[in-house]
ROZAPA-738824 format. One record per atom (N, C-alpha, C): atom name; residue in three letters; x, y negated, z; residue number from 1. Coordinates in pm, 1 decimal. Last residue first. Layout:
BEGIN
> CA_ALA_X_Y_Z_NUM
...
//
This chain:
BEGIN
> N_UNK_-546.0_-438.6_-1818.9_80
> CA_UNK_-587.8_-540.5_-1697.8_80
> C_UNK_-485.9_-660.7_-1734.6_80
> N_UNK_-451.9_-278.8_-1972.8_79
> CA_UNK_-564.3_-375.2_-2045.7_79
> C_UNK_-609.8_-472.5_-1938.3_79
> N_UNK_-352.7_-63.5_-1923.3_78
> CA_UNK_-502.3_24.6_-1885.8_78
> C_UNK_-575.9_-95.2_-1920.8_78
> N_UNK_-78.0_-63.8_-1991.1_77
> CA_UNK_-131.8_13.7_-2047.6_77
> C_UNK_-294.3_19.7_-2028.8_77
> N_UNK_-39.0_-324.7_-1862.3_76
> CA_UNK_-34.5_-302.2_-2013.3_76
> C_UNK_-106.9_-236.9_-2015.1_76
> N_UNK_-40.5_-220.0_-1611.2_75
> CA_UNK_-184.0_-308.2_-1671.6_75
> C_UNK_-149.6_-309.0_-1775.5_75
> N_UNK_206.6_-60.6_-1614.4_74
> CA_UNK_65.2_13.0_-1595.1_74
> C_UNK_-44.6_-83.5_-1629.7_74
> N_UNK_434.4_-256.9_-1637.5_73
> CA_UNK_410.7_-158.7_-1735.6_73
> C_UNK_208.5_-126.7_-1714.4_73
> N_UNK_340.8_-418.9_-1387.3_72
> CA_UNK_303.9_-475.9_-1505.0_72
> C_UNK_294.0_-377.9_-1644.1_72
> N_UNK_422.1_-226.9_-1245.8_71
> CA_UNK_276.6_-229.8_-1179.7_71
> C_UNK_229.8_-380.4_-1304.2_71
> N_UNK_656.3_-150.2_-1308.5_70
> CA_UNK_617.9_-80.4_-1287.2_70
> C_UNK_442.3_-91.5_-1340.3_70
> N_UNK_782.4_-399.8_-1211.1_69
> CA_UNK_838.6_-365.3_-1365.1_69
> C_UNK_701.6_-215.8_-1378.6_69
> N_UNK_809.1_-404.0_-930.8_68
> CA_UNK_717.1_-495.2_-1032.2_68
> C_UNK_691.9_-451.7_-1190.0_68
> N_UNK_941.0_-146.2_-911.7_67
> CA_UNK_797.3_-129.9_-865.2_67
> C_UNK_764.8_-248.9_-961.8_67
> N_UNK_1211.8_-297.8_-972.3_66
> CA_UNK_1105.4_-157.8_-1008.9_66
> C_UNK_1012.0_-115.8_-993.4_66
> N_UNK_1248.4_-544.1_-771.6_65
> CA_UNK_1171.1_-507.4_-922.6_65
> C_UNK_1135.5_-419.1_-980.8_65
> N_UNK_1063.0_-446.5_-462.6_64
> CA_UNK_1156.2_-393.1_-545.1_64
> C_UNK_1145.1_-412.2_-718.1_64
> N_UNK_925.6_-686.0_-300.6_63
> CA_UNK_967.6_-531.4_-309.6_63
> C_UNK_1081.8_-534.2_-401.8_63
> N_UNK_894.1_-937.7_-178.8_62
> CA_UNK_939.8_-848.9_-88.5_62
> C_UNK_897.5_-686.3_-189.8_62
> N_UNK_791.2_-1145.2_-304.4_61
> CA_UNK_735.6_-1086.7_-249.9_61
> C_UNK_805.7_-900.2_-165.5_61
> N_UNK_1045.3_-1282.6_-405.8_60
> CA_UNK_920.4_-1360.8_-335.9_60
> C_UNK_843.2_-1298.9_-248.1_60
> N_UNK_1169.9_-1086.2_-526.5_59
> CA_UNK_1234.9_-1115.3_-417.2_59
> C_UNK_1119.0_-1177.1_-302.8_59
> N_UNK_982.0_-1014.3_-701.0_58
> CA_UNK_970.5_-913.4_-618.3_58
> C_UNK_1065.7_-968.9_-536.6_58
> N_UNK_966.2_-1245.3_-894.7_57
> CA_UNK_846.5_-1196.3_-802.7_57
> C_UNK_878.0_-1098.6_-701.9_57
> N_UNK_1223.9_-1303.3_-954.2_56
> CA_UNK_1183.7_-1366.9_-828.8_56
> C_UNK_1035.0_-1255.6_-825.8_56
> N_UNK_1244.7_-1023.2_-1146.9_55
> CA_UNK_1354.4_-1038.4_-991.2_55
> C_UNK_1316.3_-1181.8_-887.2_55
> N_UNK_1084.7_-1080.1_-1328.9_54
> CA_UNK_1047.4_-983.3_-1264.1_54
> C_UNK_1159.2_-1013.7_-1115.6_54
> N_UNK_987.1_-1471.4_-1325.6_53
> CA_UNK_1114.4_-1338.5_-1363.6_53
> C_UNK_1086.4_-1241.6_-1282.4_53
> N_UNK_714.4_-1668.5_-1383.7_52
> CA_UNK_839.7_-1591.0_-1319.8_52
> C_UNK_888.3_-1456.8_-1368.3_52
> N_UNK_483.6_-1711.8_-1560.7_51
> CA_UNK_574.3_-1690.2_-1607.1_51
> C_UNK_724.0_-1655.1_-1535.3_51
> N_UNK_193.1_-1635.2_-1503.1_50
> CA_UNK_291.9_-1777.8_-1480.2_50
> C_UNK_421.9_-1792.1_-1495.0_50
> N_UNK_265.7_-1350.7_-1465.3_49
> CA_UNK_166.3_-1426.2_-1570.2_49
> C_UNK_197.6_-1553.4_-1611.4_49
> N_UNK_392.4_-1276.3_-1257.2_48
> CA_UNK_440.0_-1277.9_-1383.7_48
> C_UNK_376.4_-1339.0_-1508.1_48
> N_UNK_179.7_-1379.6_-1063.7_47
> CA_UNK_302.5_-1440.0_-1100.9_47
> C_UNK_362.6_-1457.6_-1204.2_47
> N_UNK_-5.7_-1181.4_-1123.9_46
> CA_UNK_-15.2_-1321.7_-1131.1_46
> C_UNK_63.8_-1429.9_-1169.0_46
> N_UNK_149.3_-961.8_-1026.2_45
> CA_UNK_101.7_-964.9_-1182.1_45
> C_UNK_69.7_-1109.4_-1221.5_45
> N_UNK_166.1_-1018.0_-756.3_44
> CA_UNK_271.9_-1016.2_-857.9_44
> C_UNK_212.0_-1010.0_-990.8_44
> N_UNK_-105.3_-1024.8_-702.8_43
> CA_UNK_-42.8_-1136.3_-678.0_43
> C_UNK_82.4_-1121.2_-771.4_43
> N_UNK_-166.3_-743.8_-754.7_42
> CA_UNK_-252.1_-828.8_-804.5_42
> C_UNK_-154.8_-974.5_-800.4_42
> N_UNK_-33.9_-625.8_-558.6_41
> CA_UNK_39.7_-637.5_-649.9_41
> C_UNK_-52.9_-688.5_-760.1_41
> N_UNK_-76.8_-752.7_-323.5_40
> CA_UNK_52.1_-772.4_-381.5_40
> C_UNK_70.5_-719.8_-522.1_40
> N_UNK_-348.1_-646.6_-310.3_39
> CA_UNK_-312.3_-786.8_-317.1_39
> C_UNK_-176.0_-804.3_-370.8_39
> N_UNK_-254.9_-323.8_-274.8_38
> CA_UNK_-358.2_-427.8_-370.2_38
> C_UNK_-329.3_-530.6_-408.9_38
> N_UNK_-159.3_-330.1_-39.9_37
> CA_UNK_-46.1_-309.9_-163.7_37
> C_UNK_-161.5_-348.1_-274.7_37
> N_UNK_-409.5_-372.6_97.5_36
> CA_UNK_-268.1_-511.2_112.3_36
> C_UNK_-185.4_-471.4_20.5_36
> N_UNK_-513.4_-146.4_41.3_35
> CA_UNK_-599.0_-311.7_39.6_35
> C_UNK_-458.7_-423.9_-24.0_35
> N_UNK_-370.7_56.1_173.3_34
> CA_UNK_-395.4_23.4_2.3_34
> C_UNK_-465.1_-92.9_-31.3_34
> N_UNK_-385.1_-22.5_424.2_33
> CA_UNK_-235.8_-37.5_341.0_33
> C_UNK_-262.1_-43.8_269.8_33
> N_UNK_-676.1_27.1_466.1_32
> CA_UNK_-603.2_-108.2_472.0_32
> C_UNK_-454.4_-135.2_427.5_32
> N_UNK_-653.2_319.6_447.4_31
> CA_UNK_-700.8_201.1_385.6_31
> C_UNK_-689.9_40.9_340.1_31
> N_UNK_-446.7_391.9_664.0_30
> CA_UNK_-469.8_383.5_500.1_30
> C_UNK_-506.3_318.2_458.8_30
> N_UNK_-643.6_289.7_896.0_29
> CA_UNK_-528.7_233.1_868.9_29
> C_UNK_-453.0_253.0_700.2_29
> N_UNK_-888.4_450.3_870.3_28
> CA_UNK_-871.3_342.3_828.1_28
> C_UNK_-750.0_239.9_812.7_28
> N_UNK_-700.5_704.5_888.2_27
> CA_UNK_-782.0_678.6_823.2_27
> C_UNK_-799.8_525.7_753.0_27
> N_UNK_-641.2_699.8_1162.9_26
> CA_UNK_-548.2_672.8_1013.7_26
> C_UNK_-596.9_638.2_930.6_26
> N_UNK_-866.8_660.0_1297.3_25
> CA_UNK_-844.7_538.7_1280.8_25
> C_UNK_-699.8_539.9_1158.6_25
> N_UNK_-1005.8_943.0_1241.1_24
> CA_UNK_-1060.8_798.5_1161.5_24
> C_UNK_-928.6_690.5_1193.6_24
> N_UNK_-783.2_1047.6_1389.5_23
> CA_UNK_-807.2_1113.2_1239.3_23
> C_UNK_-901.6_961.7_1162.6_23
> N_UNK_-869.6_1016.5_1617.6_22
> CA_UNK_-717.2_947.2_1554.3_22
> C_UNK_-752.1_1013.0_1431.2_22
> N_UNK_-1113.8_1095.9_1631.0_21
> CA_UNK_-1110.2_954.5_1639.7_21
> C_UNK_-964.4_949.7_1619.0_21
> N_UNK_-1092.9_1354.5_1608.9_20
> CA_UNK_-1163.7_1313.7_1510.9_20
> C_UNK_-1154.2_1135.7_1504.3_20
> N_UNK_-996.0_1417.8_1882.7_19
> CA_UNK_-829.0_1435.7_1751.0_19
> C_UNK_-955.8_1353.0_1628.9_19
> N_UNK_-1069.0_1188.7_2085.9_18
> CA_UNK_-1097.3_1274.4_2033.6_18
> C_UNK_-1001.4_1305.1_1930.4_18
> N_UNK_-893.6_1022.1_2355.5_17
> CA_UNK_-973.6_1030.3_2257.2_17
> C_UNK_-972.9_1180.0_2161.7_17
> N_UNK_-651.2_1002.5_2508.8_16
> CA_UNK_-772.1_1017.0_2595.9_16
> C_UNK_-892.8_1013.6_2485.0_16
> N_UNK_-393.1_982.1_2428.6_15
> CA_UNK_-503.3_838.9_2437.5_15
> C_UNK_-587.7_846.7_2488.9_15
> N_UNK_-289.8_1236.6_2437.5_14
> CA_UNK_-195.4_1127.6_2531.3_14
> C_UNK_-358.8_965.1_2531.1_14
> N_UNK_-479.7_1360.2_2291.3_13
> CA_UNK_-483.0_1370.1_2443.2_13
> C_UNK_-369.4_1320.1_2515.1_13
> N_UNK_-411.8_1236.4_2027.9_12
> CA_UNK_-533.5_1193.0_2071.0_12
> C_UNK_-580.9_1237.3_2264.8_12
> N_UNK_-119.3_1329.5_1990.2_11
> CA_UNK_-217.2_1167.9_2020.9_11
> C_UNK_-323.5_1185.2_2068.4_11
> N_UNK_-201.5_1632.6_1981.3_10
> CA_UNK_-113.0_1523.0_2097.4_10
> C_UNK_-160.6_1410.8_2086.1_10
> N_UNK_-377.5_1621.5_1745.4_9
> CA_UNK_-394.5_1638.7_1882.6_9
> C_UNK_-345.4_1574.0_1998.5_9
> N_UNK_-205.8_1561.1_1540.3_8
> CA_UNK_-341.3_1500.3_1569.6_8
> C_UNK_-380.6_1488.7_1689.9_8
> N_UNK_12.5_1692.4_1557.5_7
> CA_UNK_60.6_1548.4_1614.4_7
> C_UNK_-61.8_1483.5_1640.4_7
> N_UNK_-133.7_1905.4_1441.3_6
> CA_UNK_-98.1_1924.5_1599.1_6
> C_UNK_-61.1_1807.0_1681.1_6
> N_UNK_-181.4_1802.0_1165.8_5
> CA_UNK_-329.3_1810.8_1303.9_5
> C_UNK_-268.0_1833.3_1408.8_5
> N_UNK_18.1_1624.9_996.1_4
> CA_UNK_19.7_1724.7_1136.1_4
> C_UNK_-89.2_1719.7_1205.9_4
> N_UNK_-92.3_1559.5_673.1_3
> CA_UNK_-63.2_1502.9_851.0_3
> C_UNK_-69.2_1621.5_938.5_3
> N_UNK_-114.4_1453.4_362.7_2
> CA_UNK_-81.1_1561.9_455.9_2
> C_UNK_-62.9_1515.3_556.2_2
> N_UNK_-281.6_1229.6_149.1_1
> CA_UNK_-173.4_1231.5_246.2_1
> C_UNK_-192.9_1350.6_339.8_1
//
């Protein structure tokens, strides 16, 4: 992910912190988005497993059947 070091800055001297400490806490905020798009889509695969329809898993879970349709194509392919 690309980020404005200058927006780095401003934050970090509107917070009173270092531009290296808003730089970690995106950081870990990334992280934790890819955690939680993890789970979902571990959980949708689940689903589909149990046999729901690509259009409830992703209503259930709030995306887009294209993405579900997506993130079941890709474990085909890699055997998960």
């Amino acid at each position: 992910m690309v980020r404005d070091q200058a927006g780095d800055r401003e934050i970090a001297n509107v917070m009173g912190v270092t531009r290296q400490t808003v730089q970690n806490w995106v950081s870990d905020l990334e992280a934790q988005r890819e955690e939680a798009r993890e789970e979902i889509r571990e959980k949708a695969l689940e689903m589909r497993a149990e046999g729901k329809s690509l259009r409830q898993v992703a209503s259930e879970l709030e995306v887009n059947p294209v993405t579900v349709a997506g993130w079941k194509k890709r474990s085909m392919i890699s055997g998960n």
